[in-house]
C-alpha positions as CSV (number, residue, x, y, z in Angstrom):
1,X,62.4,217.7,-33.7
2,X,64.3,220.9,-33.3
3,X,67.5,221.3,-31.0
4,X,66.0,223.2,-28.2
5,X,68.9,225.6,-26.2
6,X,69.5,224.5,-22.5
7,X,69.6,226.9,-19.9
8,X,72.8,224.8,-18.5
9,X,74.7,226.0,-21.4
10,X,76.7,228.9,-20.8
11,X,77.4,227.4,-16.8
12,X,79.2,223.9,-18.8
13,X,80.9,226.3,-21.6
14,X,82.5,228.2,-18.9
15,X,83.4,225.3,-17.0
16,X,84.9,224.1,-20.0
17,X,87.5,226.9,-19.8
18,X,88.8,225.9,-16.8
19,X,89.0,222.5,-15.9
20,X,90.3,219.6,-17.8
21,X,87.4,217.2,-17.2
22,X,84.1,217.7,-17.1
23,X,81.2,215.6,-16.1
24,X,77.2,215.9,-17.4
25,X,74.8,213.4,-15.0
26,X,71.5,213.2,-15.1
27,X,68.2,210.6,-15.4
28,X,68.2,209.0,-18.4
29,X,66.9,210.5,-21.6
30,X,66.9,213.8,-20.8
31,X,68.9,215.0,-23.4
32,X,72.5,214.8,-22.6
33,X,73.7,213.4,-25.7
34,X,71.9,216.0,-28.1
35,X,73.2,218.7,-25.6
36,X,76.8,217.9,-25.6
37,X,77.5,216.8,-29.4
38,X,75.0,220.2,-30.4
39,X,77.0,222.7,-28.5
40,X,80.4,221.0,-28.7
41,X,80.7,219.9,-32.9
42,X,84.5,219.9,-32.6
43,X,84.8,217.2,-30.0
44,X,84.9,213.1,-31.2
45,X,82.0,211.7,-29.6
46,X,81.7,207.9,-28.9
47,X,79.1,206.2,-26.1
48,X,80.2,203.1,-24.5
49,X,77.1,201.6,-24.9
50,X,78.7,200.4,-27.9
51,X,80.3,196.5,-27.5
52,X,83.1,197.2,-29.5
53,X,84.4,200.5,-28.0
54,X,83.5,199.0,-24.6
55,X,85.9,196.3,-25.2
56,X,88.7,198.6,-26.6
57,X,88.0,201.1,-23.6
58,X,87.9,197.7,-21.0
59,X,91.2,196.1,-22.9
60,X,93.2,198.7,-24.1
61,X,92.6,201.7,-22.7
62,X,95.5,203.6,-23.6
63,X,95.2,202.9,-27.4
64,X,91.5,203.8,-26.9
65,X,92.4,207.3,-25.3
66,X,94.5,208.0,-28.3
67,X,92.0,207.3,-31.0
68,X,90.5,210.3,-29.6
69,X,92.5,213.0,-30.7
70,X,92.6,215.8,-28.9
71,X,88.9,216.4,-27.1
72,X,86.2,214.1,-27.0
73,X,82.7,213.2,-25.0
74,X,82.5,209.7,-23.7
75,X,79.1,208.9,-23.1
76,X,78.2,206.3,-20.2
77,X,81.2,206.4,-18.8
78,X,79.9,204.2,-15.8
79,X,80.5,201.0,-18.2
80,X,84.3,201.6,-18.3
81,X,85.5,203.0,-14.4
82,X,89.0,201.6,-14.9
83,X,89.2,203.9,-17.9
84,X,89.4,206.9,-15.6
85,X,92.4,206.4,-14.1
86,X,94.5,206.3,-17.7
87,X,92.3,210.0,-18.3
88,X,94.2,210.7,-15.2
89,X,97.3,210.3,-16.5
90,X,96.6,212.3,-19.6
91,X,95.5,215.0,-17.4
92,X,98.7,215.0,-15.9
93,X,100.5,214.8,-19.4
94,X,98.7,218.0,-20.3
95,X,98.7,220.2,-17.6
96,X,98.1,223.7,-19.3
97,X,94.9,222.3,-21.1
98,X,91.3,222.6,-20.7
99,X,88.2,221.2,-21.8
100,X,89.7,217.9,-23.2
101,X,87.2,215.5,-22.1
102,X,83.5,215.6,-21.4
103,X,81.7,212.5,-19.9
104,X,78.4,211.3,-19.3
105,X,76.2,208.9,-17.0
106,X,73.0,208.4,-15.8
107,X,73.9,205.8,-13.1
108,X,75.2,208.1,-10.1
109,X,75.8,206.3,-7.4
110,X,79.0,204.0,-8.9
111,X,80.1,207.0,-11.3
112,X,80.0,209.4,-8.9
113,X,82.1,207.2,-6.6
114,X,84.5,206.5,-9.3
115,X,84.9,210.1,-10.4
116,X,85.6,211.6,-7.4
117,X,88.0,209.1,-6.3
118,X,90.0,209.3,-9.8
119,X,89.9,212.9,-11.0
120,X,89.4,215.0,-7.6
121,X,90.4,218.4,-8.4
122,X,90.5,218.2,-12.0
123,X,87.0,217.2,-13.1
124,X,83.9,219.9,-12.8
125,X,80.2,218.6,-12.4
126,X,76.6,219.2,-14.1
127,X,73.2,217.8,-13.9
128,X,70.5,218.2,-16.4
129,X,67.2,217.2,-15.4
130,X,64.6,217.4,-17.7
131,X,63.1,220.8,-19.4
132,X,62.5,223.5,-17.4
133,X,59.5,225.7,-18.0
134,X,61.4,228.5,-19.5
135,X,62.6,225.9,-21.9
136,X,59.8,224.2,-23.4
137,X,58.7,227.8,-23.9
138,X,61.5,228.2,-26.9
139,X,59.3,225.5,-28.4
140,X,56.3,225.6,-27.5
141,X,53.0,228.3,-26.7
142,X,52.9,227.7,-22.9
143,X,51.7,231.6,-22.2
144,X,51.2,231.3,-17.9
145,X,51.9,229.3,-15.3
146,X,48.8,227.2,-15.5
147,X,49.5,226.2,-19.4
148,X,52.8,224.9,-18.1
149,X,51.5,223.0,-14.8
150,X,49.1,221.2,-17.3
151,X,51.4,220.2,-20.0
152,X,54.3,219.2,-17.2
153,X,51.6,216.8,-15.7
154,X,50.0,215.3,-18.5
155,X,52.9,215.8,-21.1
156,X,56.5,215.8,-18.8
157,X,59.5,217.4,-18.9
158,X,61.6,214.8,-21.0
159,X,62.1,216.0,-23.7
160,X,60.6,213.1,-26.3
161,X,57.3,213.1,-24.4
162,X,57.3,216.5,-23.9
163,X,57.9,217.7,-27.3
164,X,56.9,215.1,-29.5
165,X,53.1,214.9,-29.8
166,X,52.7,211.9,-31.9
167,X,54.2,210.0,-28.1
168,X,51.9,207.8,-26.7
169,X,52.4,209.2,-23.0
170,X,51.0,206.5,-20.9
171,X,53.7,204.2,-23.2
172,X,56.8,206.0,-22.6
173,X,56.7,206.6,-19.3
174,X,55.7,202.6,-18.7
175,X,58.9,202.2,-20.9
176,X,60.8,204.2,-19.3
177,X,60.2,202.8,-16.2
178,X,60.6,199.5,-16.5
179,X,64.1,200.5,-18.6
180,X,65.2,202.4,-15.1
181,X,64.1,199.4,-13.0
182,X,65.9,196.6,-15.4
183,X,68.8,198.6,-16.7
184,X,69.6,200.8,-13.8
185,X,68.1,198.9,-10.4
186,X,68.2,195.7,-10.9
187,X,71.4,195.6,-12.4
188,X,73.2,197.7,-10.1
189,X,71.4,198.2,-7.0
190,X,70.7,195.4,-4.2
191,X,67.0,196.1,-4.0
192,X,65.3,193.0,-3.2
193,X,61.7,192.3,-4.5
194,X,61.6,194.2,-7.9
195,X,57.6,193.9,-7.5
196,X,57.8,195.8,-4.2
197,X,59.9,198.3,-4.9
198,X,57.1,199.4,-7.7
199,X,54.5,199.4,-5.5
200,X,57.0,202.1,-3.1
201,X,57.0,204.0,-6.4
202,X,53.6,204.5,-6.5
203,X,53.1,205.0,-3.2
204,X,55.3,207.5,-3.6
205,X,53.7,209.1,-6.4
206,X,50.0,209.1,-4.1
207,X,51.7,211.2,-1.5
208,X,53.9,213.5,-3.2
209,X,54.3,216.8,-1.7
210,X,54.2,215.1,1.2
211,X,56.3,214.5,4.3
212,X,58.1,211.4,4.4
213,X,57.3,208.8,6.9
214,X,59.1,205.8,7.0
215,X,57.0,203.9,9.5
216,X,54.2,204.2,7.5
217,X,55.7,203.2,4.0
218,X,57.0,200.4,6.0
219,X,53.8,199.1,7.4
220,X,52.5,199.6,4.0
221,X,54.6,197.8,2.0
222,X,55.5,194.9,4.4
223,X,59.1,195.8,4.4
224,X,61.9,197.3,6.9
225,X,62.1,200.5,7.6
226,X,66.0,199.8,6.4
227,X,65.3,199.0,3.3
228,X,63.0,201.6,2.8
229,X,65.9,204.5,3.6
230,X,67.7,202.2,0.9
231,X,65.4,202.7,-2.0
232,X,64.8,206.1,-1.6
233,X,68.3,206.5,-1.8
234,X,68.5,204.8,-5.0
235,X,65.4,207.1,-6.1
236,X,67.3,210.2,-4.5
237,X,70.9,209.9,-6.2
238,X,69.2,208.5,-9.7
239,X,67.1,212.3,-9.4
240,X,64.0,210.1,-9.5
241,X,63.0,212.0,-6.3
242,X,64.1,214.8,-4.2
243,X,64.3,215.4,-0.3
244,X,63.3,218.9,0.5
245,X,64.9,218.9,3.9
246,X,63.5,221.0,6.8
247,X,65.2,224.4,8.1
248,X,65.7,224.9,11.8
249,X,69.2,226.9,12.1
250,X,68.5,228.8,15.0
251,X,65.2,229.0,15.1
252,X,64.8,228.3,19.4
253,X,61.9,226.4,18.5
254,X,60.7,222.6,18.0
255,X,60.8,221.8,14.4
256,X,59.7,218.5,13.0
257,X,63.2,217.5,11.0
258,X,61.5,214.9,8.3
259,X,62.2,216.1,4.7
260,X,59.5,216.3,2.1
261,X,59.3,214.3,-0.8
262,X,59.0,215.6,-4.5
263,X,59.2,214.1,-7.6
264,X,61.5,215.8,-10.1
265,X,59.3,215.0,-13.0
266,X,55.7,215.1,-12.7
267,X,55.0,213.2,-15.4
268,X,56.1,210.3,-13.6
269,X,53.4,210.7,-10.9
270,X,50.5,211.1,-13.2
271,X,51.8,208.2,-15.0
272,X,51.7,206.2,-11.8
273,X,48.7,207.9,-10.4
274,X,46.4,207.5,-13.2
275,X,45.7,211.2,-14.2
276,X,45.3,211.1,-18.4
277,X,43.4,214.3,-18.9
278,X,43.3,217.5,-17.2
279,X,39.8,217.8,-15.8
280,X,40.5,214.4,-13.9
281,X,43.9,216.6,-12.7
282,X,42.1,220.1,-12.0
283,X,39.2,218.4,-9.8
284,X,41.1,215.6,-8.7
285,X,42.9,215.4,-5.3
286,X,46.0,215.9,-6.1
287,X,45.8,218.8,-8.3
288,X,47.1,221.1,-4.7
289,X,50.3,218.7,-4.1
290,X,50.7,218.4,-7.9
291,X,51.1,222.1,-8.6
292,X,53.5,222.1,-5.0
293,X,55.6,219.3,-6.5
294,X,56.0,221.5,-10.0
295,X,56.6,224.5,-8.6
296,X,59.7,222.7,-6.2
297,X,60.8,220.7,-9.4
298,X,61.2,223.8,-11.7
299,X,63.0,225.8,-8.5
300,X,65.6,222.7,-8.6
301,X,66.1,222.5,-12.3
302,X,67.0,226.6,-12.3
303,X,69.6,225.9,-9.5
304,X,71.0,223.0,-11.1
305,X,71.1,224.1,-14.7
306,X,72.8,227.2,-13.4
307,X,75.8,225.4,-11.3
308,X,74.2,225.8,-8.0
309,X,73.0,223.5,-5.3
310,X,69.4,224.1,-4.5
311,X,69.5,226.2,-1.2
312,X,66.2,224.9,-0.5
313,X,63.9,224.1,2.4
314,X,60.7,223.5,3.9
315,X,59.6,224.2,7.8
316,X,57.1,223.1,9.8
317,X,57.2,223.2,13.7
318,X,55.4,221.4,16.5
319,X,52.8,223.4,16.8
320,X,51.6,223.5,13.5
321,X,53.4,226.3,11.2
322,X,54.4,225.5,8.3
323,X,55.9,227.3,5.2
324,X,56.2,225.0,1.9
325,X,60.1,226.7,0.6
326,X,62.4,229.2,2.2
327,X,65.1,230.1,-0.2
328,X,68.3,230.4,1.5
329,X,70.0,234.1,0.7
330,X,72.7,233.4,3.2
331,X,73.6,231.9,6.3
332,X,70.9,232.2,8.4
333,X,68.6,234.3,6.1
334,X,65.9,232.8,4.2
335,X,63.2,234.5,1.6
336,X,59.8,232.5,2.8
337,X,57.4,230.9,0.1
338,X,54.0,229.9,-0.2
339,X,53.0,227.7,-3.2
340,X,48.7,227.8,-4.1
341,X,46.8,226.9,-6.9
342,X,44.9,229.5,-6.9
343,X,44.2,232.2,-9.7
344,X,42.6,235.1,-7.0
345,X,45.4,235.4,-4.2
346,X,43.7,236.5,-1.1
347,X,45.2,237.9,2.2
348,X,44.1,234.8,3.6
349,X,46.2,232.8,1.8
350,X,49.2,234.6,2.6
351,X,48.9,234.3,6.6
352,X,51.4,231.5,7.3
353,X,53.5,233.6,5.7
354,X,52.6,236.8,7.9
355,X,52.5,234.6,11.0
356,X,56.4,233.1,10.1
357,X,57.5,236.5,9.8
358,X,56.2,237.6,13.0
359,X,57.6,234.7,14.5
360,X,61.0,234.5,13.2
361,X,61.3,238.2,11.7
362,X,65.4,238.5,12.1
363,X,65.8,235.3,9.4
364,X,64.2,237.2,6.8
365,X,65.5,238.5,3.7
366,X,63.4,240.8,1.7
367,X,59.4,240.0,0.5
368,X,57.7,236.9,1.5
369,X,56.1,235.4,-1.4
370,X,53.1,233.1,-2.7
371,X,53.9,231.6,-6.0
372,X,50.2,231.6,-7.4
373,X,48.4,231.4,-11.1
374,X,48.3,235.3,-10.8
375,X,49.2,236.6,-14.4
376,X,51.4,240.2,-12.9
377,X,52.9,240.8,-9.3
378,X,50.1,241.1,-6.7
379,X,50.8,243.2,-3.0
380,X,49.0,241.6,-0.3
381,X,49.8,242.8,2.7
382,X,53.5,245.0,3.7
383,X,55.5,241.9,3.7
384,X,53.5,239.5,0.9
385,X,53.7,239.8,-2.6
386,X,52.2,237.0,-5.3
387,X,53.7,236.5,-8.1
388,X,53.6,233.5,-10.8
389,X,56.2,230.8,-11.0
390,X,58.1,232.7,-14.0
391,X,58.3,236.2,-12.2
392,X,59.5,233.6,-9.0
393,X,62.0,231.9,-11.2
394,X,63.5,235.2,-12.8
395,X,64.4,236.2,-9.4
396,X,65.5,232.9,-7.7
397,X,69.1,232.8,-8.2
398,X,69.7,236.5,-7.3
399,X,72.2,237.3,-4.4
400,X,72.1,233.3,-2.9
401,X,75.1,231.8,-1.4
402,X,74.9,228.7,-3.0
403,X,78.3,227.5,-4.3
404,X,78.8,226.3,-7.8
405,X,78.4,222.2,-8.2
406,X,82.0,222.2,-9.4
């Protein structure tokens, strides 16, 4: 399988140049490893998933630093946290230097911890999720936005399922599950009933798109709302899931404050949900949410492989508007977006958008938009335009506020 470039690239080279440390997180398997040791060559690489460098790294960890030389990428980092306070001290050592070590980790919630506890100020942060659209494209014919819903539904975004099509689908992503829930759950998180917390995934998966309710998954499930809050944030900081929170800055109105939930792969909910082939995906019921949940996924993977934190949100009031992603420009101004599967945008199915800008016409910043199957930009009324998800995503991460993740 060919080495496919990563839109993340450029933002980790030139992070590279300026900090000492820098850190790559993400799910598992989606491509860390290849990324680092194909666009670095001149940097030792060992993983510490390895026994025998895990001892050295656990017993001696000055000797094991040293082995290095003078750069290197030490992949799951998370199995050695008393290692980072000795990279601290050669930090220190070396003042006027940059780019000296790279580490990974899929576990977030203890490396994170560690990391910004140990290295604050000296360390610079990336997450790579799995492929984005643009991509897959260096590999494979995925000519409009349809072509790409399809294949990120039935194929994912990781990049073994996604590229490989000798993969047995429905087996990799049952692998990969159970290897998140053994490896990276039960190991490290105090989840309770491993059976239960399964079933929360799939309910999950069913409702997608949707917004969160605790209540109900509690009532459900047969479990506390507590612990419910708890296992999405396991879900949340592993970048299972993502909480697409609501906007109400100064809007003088009632908003309803619960976020949405998304799943960052969509793979992972046709796994769960059963959809194997696309007619049962196009007909089926959750072909709208589906194609809501890419189009959200693909928005976070541009921020994110750019260095950015999404600046994303959803809004719904009270009494019944509701807009499915308003793109934070700046404080207080927002660029409104409608997300339809549809391949004929209408007027019609712009009018939450008109009414939201007659309603709350000083927070908006430019166009108003409904990401659509449309093939070429589409006016559809003054303040409406449609365009399709790669014209969207060309345009996203102009002018936006959002600071670098460093």
């Amino acid at each position: 399988m060919n080495y496919i470039h990563r839109d993340i690239e450029n933002k980790l080279l030139g992070l590279l140049q300026t900090f000492p440390c820098l850190v790559l997180t993400g799910p598992r398997q989606t491509g860390k490893s290849t990324l680092l040791t194909q666009l670095l060559p001149d940097y030792r690489y060992v993983t510490l998933d390895d026994p025998l460098l895990r001892e050295q790294a656990l017993n001696d960890p000055r000797f094991f630093l040293d082995s290095l030389g003078k750069r290197a990428i030490i992949d799951e980092i998370q199995h050695a946290p008393g290692l980072l306070s000795y990279v601290k001290m050669v930090v220190d050592k070396n003042r006027d230097q940059h780019g000296i070590f790279v580490f990974t980790g899929s576990q977030q919630f203890s490396m994170m911890k560690n990391l910004g506890e140990t290295l604050a100020g000296r360390i610079a942060l990336l997450e790579l999720l799995p492929f984005g659209v643009d991509e897959k494209r260096r590999e494979l014919a995925l000519p409009d936005t349809l072509s790409a819903f399809i294949h990120a539904v039935l194929s994912g975004s990781y990049p073994e399922p996604a590229l490989n099509p000798a993969v047995d689908i429905h087996a990799w992503y049952a692998s990969y599950l159970q290897t998140y829930l053994e490896r990276d759950i039960r190991v490290i998180y105090n989840i309770g009933n491993l059976r239960d917390f399964q079933r929360f995934l799939q309910l999950l998966a069913a409702r997608c798109a949707q917004q969160l309710n605790l209540s109900e998954y509690s009532r459900d499930l047969g479990v506390s709302v507590p612990t419910i809050r708890n296992w999405l944030s396991v879900l949340e900081a592993s970048r299972i899931i993502y909480l697409l929170p609501p906007y109400y800055a100064n809007l003088g109105k009632r908003i309803v404050k619960a976020p949405k939930l998304y799943f960052l792969d969509i793979g992972i909910v046709a796994h769960l949900t059963g959809i194997r082939d696309q007619n049962l995906l196009l007909k089926g019921p959750l072909a709208g949410p589906l194609f809501e949940n890419f189009c959200i996924q693909e928005t976070v993977k541009r921020f994110l492989h750019h260095g950015q934190r999404p600046p994303l949100f959803y809004l719904r009031t009270t009494s019944g508007m509701e807009v499915d992603l308003l793109v934070e420009k700046s404080f207080g101004k927002v660029v409104p977006i409608e997300i339809k599967l549809n391949k004929t945008p209408s007027v019609s199915l712009a009018q939450s958008l008109v009414k939201f800008a007659g309603s709350f016409p000083q927070i908006i910043a430019g166009e108003s938009i409904l990401l659509a199957l449309t093939n070429h930009p589409i006016p559809l009324t003054r303040e409406v335009t449609a365009v399709s998800l790669e014209d969207f995503l060309k345009r996203v991460l102009e002018d936006t506020s959002s600071s670098s993740a460093d």
